[in-house]
C-alpha positions as a Markdown table, in Angstrom:
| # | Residue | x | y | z |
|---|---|---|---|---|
| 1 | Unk | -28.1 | 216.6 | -132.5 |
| 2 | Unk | -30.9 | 219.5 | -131.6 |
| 3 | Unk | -33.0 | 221.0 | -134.1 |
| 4 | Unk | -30.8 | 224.1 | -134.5 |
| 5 | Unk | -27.6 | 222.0 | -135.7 |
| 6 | Unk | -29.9 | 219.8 | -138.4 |
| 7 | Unk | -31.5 | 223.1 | -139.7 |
| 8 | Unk | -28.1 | 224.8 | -140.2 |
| 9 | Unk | -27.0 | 221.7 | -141.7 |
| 10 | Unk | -29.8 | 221.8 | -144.2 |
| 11 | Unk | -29.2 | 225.8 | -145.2 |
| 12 | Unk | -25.6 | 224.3 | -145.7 |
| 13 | Unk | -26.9 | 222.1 | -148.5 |
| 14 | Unk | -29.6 | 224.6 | -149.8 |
| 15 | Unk | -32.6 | 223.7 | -148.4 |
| 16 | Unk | -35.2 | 227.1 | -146.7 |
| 17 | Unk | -36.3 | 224.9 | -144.2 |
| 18 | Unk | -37.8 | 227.0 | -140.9 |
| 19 | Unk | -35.8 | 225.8 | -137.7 |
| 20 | Unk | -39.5 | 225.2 | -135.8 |
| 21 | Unk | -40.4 | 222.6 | -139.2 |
| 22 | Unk | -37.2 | 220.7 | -138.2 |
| 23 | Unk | -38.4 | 220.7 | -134.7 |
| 24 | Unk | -41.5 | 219.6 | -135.4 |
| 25 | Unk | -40.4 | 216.4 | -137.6 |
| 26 | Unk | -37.9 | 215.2 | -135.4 |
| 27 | Unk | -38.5 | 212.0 | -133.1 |
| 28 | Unk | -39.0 | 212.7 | -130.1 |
| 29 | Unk | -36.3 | 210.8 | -127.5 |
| 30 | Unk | -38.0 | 207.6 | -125.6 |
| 31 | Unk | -37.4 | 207.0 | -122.4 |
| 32 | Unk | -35.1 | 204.3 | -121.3 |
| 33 | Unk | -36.5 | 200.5 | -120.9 |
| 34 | Unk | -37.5 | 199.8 | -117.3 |
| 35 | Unk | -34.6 | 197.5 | -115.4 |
| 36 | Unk | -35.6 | 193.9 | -114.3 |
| 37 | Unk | -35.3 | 195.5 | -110.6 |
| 38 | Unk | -38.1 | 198.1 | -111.2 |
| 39 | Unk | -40.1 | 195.7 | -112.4 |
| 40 | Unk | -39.8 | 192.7 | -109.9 |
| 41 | Unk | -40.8 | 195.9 | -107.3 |
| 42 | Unk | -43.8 | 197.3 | -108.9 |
| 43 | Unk | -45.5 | 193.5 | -109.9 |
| 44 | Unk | -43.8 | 191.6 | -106.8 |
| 45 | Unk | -47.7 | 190.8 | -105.4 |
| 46 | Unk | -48.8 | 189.9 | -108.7 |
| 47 | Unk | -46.0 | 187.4 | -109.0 |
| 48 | Unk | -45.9 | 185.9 | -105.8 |
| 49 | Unk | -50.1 | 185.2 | -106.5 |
| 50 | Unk | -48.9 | 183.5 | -109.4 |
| 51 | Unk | -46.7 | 181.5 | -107.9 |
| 52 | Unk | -49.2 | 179.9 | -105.3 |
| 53 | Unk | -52.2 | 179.4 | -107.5 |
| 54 | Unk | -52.3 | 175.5 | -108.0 |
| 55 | Unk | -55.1 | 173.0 | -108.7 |
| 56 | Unk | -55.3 | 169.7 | -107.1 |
| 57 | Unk | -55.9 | 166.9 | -109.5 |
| 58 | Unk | -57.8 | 163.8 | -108.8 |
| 59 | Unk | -55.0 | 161.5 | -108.9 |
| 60 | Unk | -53.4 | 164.0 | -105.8 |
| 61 | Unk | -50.8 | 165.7 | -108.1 |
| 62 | Unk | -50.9 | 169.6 | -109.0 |
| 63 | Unk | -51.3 | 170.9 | -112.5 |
| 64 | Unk | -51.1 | 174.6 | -113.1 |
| 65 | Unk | -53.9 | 176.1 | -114.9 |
């Protein structure tokens, strides 16, 4: 619903409210949550570094920090 529809709604139930008030109270539309595929692409280095980052132990087994 845009601003013009909610204030004629409101002079339909008696309230002088000025179309730019409604405008300015109304929440602002998010964008829409990332996909798992744009994020694999933009941290794929990151990830893989992750990945490889191991600590050899005394006993010869690795334990990840």
């Amino acid at each position: 619903m845009g601003c013009a529809t909610i204030h004629g709604e409101l002079l339909k139930l008696g309230f002088e409210v000025a179309q730019s008030s409604v405008a300015k109270y109304m929440v602002k539309r998010r964008a829409p949550p990332a996909r798992m595929a744009d994020l694999l692409r933009n941290h794929a280095p990151d990830i893989a570094a992750m990945d490889l980052f191991v600590v050899p132990t005394i006993v010869s087994s690795c334990s990840m920090p």
